[in-house]
Wavefront OBJ file of the C-alpha trace (Angstrom):
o trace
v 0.000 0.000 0.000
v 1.113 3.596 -0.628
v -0.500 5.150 2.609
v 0.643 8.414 2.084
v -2.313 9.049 -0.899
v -5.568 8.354 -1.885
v -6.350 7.151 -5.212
v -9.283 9.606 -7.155
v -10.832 8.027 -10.356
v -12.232 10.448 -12.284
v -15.479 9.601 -13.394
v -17.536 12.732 -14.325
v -16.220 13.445 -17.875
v -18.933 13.839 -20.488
v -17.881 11.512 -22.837
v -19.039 13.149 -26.030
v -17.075 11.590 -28.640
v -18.009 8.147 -26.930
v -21.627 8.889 -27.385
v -22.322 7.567 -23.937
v -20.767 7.573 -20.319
v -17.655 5.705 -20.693
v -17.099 4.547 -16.902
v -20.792 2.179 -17.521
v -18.860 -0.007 -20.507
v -17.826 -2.987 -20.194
v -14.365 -4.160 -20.461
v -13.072 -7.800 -19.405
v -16.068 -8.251 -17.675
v -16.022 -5.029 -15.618
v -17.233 -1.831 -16.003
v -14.458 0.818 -16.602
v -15.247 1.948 -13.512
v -15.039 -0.790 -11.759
v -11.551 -1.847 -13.429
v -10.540 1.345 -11.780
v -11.398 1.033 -8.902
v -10.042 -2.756 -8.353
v -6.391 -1.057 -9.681
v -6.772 1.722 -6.897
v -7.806 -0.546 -4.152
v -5.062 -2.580 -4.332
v -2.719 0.373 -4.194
v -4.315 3.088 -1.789
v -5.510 3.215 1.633
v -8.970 5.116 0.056
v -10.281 5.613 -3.275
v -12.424 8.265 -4.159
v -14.791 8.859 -6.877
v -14.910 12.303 -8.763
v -18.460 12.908 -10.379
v -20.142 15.884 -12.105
v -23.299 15.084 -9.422
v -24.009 12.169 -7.519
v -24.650 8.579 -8.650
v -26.183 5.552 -7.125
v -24.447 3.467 -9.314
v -20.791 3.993 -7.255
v -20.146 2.458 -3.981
v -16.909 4.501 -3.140
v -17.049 7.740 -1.717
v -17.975 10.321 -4.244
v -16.630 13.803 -4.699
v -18.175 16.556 -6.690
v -17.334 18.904 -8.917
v -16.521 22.199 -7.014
v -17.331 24.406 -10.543
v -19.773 22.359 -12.739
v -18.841 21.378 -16.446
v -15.017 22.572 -15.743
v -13.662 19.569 -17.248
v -10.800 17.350 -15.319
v -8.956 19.809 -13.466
v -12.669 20.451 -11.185
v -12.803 17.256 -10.108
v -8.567 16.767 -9.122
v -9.649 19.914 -7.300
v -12.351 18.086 -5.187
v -10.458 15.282 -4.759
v -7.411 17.415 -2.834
v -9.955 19.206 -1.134
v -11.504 15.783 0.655
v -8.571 13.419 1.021
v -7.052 13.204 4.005
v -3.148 12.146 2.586
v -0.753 14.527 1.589
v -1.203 13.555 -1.795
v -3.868 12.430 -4.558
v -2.728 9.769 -7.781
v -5.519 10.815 -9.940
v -6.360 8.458 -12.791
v -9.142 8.864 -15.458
v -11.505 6.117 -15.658
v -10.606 5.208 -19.195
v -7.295 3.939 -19.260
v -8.002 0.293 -18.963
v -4.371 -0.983 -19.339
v -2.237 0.437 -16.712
v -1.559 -1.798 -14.155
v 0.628 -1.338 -10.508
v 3.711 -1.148 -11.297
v 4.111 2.349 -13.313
v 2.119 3.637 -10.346
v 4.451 2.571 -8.043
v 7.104 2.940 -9.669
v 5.829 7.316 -10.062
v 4.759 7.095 -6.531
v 8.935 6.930 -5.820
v 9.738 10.014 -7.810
v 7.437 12.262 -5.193
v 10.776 14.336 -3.485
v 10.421 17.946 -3.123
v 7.343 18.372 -5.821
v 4.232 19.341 -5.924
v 3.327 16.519 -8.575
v 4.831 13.471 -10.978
v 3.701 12.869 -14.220
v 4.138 10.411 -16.970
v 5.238 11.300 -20.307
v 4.374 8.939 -23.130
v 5.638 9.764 -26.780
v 6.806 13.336 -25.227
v 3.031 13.843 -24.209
v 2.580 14.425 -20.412
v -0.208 12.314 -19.253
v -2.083 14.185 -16.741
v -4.601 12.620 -15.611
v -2.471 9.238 -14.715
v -0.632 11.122 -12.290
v 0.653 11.926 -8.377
v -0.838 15.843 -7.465
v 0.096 16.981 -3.467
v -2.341 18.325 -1.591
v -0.050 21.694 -1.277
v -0.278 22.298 -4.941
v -4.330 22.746 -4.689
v -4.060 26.720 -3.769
v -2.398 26.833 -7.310
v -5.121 24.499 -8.974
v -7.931 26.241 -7.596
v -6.666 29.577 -8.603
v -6.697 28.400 -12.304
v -9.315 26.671 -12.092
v -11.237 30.098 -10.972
v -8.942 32.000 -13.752
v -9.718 33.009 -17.199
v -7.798 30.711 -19.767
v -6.984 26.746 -20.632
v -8.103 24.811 -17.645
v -6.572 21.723 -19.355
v -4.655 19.772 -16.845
v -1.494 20.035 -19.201
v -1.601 23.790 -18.997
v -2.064 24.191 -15.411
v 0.979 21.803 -14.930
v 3.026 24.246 -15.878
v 2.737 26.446 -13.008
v 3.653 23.878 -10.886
v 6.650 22.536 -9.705
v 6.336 18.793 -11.487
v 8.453 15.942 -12.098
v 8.182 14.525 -15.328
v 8.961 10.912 -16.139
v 9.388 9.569 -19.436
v 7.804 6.781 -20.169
v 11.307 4.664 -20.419
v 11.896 5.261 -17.035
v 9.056 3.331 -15.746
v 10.494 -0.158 -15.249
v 9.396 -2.886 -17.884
v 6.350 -1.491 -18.049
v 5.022 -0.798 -22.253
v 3.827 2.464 -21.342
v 2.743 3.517 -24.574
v 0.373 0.578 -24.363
v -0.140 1.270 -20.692
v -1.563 4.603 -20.991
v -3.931 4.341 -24.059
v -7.453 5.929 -23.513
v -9.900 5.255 -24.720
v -12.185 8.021 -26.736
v -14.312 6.660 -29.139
v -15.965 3.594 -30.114
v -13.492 2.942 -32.209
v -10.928 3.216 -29.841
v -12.713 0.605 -27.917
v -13.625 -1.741 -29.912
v -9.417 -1.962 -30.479
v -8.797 -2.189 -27.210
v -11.007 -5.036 -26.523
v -9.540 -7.025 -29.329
v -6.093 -6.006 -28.160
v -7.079 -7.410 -24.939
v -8.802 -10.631 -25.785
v -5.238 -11.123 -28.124
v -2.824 -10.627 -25.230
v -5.137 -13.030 -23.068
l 1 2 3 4 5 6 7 8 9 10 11 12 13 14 15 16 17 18 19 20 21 22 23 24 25 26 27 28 29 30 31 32 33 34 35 36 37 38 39 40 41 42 43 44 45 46 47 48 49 50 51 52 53 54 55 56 57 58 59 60 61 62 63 64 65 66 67 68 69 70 71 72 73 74 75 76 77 78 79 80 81 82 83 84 85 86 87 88 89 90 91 92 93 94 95 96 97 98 99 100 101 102 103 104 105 106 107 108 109 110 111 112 113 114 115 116 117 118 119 120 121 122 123 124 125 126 127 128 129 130 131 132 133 134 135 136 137 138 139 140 141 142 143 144 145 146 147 148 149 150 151 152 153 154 155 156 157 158 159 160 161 162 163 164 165 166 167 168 169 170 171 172 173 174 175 176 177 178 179 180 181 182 183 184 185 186 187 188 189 190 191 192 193 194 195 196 197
């Protein structure tokens, strides 16, 4: 367990090029969702659940949206703002290949930051990521700011460690960190899957 943090899936996107909420499909048996939150169990004393509004279809504790329809960086906000850990690894709900290890093996690069990020095919991956709880004054005030609220462009007012993607053990990270989008981009991941199986 990394006790220090509390895993936050983040589960109130909109989906819109998926046509419908992408935490409800199905992958390997399990909802995305669910997949999620079976990776951040087994990782995290507490798991929390960031939502645009609440759902009765999510056991874990649920955390909303502190500015509705602000995208990602709203509901890493909410997430700081409830755990009780120092520090957050927040994880969209659509990446259904990453396993433990690149976590833990980001989880290790947390020294005098305020958070660690992935970087796969020179793209920082944001939302797969270790934020401290001291870096929310600086999320919150873009967040309320005029501008990108895209989690890449906020990084760069904080002080983050970036961690290319061959860095991360023997883990394939470009594989690792695909997300899926579309239906398209589904539909290859499940055949991907049920080839590697």
């Amino acid at each position: 367990m990394i006790a220090d943090c509390t895993g936050l899936i983040l589960a109130g996107g909109e989906s819109r090029r998926m046509g419908r909420d992408k935490t409800t499909l199905e992958f390997d048996g399990q909802t995305l969702l669910q997949r999620s939150a079976r990776l951040l169990q087994g990782l995290f004393p507490q798991v929390l659940v960031s939502v645009r509004r609440p759902r009765g279809d999510v056991a874990l504790p649920q955390v909303i949206d502190e500015i509705p329809d602000a995208g990602p960086l709203a509901g890493l906000c909410a997430g700081l703002a409830r755990t009780n850990t120092p520090w957050v690894f927040a994880l969209a709900a659509d990446m259904p290949f990453l396993g433990p290890d690149p976590i833990r093996e980001l989880a290790a690069r947390r020294v005098e930051c305020e958070a660690v990020v992935p970087v796969v095919k020179n793209v920082p991956q944001p939302l797969a990521a270790y934020y401290a709880v001291a870096a929310l004054p600086a999320l919150r005030a873009a967040l309320m700011g005029i501008g990108k609220h895209s989690p890449r462009a906020v990084l760069q007012g904080l002080n983050a460690v970036y961690v290319d993607e061959n860095e991360l053990g023997q883990s394939d990270a470009a594989h690792d960190f695909i997300d899926l989008d579309t239906p398209a981009d589904l539909m290859a991941a499940r055949l991907d899957w049920n080839v590697q199986k």
